[in-house]
C-alpha positions as CSV (number, residue, x, y, z in Angstrom):
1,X,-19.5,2.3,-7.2
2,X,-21.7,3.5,-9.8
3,X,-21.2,1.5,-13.4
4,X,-20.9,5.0,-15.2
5,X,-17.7,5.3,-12.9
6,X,-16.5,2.1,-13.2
7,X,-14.4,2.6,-16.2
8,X,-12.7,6.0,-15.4
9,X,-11.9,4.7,-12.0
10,X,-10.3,1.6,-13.6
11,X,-8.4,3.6,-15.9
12,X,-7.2,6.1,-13.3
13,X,-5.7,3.2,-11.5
14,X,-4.3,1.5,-13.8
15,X,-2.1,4.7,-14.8
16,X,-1.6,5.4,-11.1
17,X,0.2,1.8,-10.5
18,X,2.6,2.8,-13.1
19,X,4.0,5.8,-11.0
20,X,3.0,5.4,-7.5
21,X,6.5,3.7,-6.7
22,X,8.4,6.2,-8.3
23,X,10.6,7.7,-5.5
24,X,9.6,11.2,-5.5
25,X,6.1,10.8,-4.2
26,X,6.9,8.3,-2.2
27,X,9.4,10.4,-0.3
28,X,7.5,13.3,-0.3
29,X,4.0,11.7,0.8
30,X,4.0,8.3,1.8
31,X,7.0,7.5,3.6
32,X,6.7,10.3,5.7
33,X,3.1,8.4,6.9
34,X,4.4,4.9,6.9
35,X,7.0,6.9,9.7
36,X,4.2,8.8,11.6
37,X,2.1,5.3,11.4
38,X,5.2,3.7,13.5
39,X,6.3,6.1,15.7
40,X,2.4,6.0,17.2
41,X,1.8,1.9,17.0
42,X,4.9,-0.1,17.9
43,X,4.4,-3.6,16.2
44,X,5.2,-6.6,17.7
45,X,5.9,-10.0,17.0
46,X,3.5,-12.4,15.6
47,X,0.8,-9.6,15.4
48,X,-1.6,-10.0,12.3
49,X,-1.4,-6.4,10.1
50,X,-4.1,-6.1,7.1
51,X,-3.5,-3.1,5.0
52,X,-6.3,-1.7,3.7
53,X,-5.8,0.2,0.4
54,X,-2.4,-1.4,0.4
55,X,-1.9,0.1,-3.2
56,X,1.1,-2.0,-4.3
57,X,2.1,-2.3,-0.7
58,X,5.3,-0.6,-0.1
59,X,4.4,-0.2,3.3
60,X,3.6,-3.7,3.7
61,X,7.5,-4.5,2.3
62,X,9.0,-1.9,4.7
63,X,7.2,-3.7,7.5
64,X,8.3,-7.3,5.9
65,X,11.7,-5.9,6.1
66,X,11.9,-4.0,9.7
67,X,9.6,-6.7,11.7
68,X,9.9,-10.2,9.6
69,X,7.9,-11.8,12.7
70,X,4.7,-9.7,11.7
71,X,2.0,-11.6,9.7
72,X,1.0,-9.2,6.7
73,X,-2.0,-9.6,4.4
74,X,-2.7,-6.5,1.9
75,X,-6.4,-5.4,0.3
76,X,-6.3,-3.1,-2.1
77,X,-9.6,-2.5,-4.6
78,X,-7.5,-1.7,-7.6
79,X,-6.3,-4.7,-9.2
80,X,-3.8,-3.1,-11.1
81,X,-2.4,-1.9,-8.0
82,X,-2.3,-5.4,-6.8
83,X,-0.4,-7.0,-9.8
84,X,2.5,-4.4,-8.7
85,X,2.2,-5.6,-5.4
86,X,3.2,-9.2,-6.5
């Protein structure tokens, strides 16, 4: 990333960790993904999962939750979105 975007981009994410677990996006964008994601790949146990652009990994939580046998690592470039996360 060019260092004359750094900055904005920081800042755009930093406010975007705030909100992005607010229900009303998540219900209207990114559950309905997380659902498409699992009705084409059926996980299984002991599979490794790495979510790339995990944001503050709700969809890492929900797969925590549904298939505890999974092994789930999250990446995410935004560390604001990562402090959530945790």
């Amino acid at each position: 990333m060019p260092a004359s975007n750094k900055k904005s981009v920081q800042w755009l994410f930093r406010g975007w960790s705030r909100v992005y677990d607010h229900p009303v996006p998540q219900r209207i964008f990114y559950r309905r993904i997380h659902r498409d994601i699992l009705k084409w790949w059926q996980p299984t146990a002991h599979q490794s999962v790495l979510d790339v652009g995990c944001g503050t990994g709700l969809f890492l939580d929900a797969l925590r939750r549904d298939h505890p046998a999974l092994k789930l690592s999250g990446l995410d470039l935004s560390a604001e979105m990562l402090k959530q996360a945790s």
